[in-house]
NULUMMI-276642 format. One record per residue: residue in one letter; x, y, z of N, C-alpha, C, O in turn. Coordinates in steps of 0.2 Angstrom, whole numbers, plus 2048, in hexadecimal, padded with zeros to 3 digits. Layout:
REM NULUMMI-276642
AXYZXYZXYZXYZ
...
REM end
This chain:
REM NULUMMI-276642
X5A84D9FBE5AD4DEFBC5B34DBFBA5B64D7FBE
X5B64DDFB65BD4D9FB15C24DEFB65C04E4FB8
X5C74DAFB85CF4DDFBB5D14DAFB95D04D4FB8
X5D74DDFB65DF4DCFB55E24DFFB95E34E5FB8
X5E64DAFC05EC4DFFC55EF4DCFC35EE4D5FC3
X5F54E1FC16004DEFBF6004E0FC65FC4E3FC9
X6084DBFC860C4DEFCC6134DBFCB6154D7FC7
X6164DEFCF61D4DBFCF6244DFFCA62A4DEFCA
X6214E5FC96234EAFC562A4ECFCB62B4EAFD1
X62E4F1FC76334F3FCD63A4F4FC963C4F2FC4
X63E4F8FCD6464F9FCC6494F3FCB6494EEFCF
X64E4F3FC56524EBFC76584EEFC16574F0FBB
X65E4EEFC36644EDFC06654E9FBB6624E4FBB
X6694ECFB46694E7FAD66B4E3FAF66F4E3FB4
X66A4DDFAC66C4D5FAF6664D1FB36644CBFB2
X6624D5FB765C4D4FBB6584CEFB86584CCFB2
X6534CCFBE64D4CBFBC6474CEFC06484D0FC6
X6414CDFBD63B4CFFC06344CBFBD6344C9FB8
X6304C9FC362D4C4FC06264C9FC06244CEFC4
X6224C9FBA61B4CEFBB6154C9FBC6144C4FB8
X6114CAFC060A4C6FC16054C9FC06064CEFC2
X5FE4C8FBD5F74CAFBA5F44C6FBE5F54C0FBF
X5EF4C9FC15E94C6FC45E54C8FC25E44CEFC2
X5DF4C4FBF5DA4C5FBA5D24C2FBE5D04BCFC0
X5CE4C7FBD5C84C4FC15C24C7FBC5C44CCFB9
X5BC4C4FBC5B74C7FBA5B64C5FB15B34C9FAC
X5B94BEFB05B84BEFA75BB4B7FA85BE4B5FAC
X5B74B3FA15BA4ACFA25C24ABF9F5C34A9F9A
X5C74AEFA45CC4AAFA45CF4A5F9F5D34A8F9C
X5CF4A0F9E5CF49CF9A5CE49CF955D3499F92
X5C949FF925C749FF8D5CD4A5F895CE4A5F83
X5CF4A8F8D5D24B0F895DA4ADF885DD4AAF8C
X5DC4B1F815E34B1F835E64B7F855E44BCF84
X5EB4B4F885EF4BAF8E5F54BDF8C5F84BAF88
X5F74C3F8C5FB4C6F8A5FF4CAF8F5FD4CCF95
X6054CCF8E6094D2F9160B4D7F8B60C4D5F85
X60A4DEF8C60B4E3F8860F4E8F8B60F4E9F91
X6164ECF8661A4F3F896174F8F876144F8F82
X6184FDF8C619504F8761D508F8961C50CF8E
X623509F8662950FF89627517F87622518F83
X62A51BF8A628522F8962A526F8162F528F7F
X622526F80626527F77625520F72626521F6C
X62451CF74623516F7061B514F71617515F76
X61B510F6D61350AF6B613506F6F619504F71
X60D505F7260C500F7760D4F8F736084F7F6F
X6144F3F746144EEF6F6134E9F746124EAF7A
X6134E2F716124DAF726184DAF7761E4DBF75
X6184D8F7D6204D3F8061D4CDF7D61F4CAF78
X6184CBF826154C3F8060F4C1F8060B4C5F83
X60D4BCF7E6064B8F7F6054B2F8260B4AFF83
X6014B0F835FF4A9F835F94A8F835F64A9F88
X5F64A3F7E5F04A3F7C5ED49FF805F049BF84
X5E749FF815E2499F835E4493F845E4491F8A
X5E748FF7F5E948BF7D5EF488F805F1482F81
X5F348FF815FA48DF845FF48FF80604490F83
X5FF490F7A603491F7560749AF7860549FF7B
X60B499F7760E4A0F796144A2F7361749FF6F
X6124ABF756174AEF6E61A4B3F716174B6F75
X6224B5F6F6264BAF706284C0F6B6284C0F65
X62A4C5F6F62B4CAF6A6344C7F6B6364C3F6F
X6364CBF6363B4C8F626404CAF676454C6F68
X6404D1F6C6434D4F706454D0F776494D2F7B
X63F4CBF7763F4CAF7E6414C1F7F6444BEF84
X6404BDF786414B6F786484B4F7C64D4B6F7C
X6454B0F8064B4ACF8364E4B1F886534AFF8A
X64B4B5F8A64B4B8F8F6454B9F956454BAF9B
X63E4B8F9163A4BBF956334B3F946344B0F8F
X6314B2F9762E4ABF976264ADF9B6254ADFA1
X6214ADF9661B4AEF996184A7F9B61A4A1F99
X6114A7FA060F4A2FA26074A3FA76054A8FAA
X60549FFA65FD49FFA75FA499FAD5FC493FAF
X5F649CFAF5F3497FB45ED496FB65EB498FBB
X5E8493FB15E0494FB25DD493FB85D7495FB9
X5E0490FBB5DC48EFC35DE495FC55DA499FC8
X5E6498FC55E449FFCA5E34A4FC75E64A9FC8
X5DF4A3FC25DE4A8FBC5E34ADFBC5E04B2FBE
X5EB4ADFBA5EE4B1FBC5F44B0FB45F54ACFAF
X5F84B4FB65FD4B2FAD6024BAFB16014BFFB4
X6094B5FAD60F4B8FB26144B8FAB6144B5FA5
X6194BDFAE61C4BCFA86254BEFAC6264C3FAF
X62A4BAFAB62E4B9FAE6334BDFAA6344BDFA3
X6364BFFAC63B4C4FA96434C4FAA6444C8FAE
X6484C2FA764E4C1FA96534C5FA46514C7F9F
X6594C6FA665F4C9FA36594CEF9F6574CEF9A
X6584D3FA46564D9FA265C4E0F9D6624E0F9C
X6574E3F9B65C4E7F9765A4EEF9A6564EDF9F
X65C4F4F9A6594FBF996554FBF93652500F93
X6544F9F8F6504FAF896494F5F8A6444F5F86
X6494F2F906424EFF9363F4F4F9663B4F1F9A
X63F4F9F9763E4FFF9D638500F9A638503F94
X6334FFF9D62C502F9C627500FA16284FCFA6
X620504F9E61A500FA06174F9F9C6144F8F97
X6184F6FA36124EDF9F60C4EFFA16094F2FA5
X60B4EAF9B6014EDF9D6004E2F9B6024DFF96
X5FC4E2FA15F94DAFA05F14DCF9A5ED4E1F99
X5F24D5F985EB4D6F915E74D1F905EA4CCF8F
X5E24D1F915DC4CCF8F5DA4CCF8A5D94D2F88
X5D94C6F855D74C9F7E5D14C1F7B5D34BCF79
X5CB4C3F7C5C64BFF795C44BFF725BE4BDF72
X5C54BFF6C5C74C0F655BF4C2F635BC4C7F62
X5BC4BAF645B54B9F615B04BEF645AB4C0F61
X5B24BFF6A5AA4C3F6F5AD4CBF6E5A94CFF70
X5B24CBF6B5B84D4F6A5B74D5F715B34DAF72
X5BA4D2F755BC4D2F7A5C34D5F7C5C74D2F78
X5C64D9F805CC4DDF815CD4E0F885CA4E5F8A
X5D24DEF8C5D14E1F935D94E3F945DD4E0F92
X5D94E8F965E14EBF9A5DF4EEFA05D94F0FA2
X5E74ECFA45EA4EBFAB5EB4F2FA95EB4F5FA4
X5EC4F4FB15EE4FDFB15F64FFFB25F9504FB4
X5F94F8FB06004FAFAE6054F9FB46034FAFBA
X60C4F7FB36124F4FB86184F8FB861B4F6FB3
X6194FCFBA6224FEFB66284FBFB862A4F9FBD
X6284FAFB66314F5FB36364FBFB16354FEFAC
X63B4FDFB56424FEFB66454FCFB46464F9FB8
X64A4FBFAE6514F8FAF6564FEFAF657502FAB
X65A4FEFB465F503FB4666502FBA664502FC0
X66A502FB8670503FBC671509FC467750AFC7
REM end
């Protein structure tokens, strides 16, 4: 059985940070690249970040140099650290597994992130 649990979501004041973690079971790990995704109320569920199989990692333009995703095959797990928060990061994350060749596609049931004063 595939799980994706986030945690780490929570209130935190602009300037903040928040660190979010995905614990992944039941799929070969490794193999898959990892992702973090938002979705604010009213808006498209978009990209924060990835990071491939490989390691290669990519940001949305909003989040660079602020937000630094990271992976760990032994705890099959992928985190994404989040710093100098805004109110305009206010949403739901959703952790993502994504297997291309097998269309393979797995989501987490979502973290809420606050930023607000």
């Amino acid at each position: 059985q595939v799980q994706l649990v986030e945690s780490g979501g929570g209130l935190v004041q602009p300037g903040g940070s928040l660190r979010l973690s995905c614990a992944a079971s039941g799929f070969a790990f490794s193999w898959y690249n990892m992702g973090w995704y938002r979705q604010a109320p009213g808006n498209q569920r978009e990209l924060v970040a990835r990071v491939a199989s490989g390691g290669t990692t990519t940001y949305a333009d909003s989040v660079k140099g602020r937000f630094t995703i990271s992976r760990d095959s032994a705890k099959k797990t992928v985190s994404l650290q989040m710093n100098s928060l805004k109110p305009e990061d206010t949403a739901v994350y959703y952790c993502n597994a994504k297997y291309t060749p097998w269309n393979k596609d797995y989501w987490g049931q979502g973290t809420q992130v606050t930023v607000s004063s």
